[in-house]
Every structure is written in C-alpha cells, then in structure tokens.
C-alpha positions as CSV (number, residue, x, y, z in Angstrom):
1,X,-49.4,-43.0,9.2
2,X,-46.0,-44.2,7.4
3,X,-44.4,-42.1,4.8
4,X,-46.1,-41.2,1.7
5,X,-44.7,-39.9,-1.2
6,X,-47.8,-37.5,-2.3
7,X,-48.3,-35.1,0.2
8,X,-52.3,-35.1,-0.3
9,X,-52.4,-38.4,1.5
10,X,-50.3,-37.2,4.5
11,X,-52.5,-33.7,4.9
12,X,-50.0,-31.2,4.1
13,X,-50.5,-29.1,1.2
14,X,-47.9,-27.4,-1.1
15,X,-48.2,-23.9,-0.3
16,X,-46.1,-21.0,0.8
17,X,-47.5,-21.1,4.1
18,X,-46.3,-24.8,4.6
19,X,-42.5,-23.4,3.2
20,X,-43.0,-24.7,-0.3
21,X,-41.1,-22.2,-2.8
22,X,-42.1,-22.8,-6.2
23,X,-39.4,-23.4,-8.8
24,X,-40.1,-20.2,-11.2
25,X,-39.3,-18.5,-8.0
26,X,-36.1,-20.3,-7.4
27,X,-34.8,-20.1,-11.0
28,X,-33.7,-16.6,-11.2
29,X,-31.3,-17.0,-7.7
30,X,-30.2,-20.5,-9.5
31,X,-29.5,-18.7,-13.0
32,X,-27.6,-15.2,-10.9
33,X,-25.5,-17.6,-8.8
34,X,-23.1,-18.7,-11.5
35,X,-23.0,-14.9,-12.6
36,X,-22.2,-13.6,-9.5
37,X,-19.5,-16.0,-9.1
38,X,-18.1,-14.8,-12.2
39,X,-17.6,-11.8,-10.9
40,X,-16.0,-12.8,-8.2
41,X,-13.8,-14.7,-10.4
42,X,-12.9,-11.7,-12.7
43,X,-12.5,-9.2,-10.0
44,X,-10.1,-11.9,-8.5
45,X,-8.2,-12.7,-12.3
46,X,-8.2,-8.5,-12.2
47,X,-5.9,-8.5,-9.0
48,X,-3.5,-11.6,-10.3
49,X,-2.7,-9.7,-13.3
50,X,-2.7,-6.3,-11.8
51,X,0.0,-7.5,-9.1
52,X,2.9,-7.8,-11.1
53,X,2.5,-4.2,-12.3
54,X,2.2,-3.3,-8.8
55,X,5.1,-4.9,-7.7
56,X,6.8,-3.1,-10.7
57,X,6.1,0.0,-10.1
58,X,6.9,-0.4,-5.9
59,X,10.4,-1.3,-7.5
60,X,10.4,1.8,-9.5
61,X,9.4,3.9,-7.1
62,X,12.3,2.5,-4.6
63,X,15.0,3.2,-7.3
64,X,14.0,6.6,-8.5
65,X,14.0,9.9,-6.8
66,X,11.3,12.1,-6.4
67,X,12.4,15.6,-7.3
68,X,11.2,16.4,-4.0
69,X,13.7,14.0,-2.5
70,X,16.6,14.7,-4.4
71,X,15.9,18.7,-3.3
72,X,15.4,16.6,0.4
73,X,19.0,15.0,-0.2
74,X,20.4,18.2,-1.5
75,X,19.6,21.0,1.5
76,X,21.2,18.2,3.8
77,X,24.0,17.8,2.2
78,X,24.4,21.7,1.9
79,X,23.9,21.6,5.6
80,X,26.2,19.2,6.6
81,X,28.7,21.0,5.0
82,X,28.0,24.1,6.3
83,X,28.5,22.6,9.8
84,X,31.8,21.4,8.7
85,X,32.8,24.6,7.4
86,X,31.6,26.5,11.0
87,X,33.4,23.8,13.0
88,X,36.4,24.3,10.9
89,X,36.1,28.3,11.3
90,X,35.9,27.8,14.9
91,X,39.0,25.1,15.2
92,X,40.9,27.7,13.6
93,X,40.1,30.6,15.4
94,X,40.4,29.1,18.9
95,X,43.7,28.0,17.5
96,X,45.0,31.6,16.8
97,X,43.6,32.9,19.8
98,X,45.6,30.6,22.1
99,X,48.9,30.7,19.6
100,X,48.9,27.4,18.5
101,X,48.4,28.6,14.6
102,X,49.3,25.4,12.5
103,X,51.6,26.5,9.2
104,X,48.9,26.7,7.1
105,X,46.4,28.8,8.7
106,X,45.7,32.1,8.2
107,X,45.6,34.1,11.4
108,X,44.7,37.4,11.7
109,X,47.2,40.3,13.3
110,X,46.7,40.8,16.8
C-alpha cells in the first residue's frame, strides 16, 4: 500500500504500544529544557565573574605572608646564623690551638 497520511488507512494505530507519546506528555520536558539550560547558563555566568576575584586573591595570597610563614622565614634565618656563629667559634679556636691567632682574636691563655 503507498504512503498514507492517516494512519487508520495504513493499520497502525496511535497508541503507546505503537511508540506514539502524546503531546501533554511531551510538554513538561519541552517547557523544563529551556529552564535547565538556564541553569546551566547561570552556574556558568557564576564562574566568569567569580574568576577575577579568584585570580585576585591567588595574587594576594602570593604577595602576603602568612604569619605562619613569616615565623617559617624567621627560625631559618635564626638558624642560619647560628651556624655561622658555630663555624666562626670553631675557625677561631682551631686557630689558637695551632698558634696562628689573627690580631683580632681573642685567645684564651694556655
């Protein structure tokens, strides 16, 4: 049979066994879709205006110092200083020992 346009003539029938959806069941997806794209579209305006104040605040964050850093910064320079002072104290006391005192130092009587 060639093609009809009203499915009585060809046999079928419009029901949801043949795969027919009816259109009041279609409407509420059709009506959600745009909503659900606006979502998407906000959550999406949310992170373009958000990333400037991110980027900000990464900028911040490399400038400043933590207080926990600075204390960080702080004990290593107060140990690098008190290797200096021990290598020092050493330099000049293998220096008196072997009697090569430099004018300044202080060695003590032997």
């Amino acid at each position: 049979m060639p093609f009809s346009r009203w499915p009585e003539e060809t046999g079928l029938l419009l029901s949801q066994e043949n795969g027919y959806t009816p259109p009041m069941r279609i409407l509420p997806v059709l009506l959600l879709a745009p909503a659900l794209s606006a979502c998407a579209v906000a959550s999406t305006a949310v992170d373009v205006v958000t990333l400037p104040v991110k980027a900000v605040s990464a900028g911040v964050d490399a400038v400043t110092t933590s207080q926990s850093e600075a204390d960080e910064k702080r004990g290593r320079a107060i140990r690098k200083e008190e290797e200096r002072l021990g290598r020092e104290r050493r330099e000049l006391e293998a220096r008196c020992r072997k009697g090569r005192a430099r004018p300044e130092d202080i060695c003590p009587p032997r």
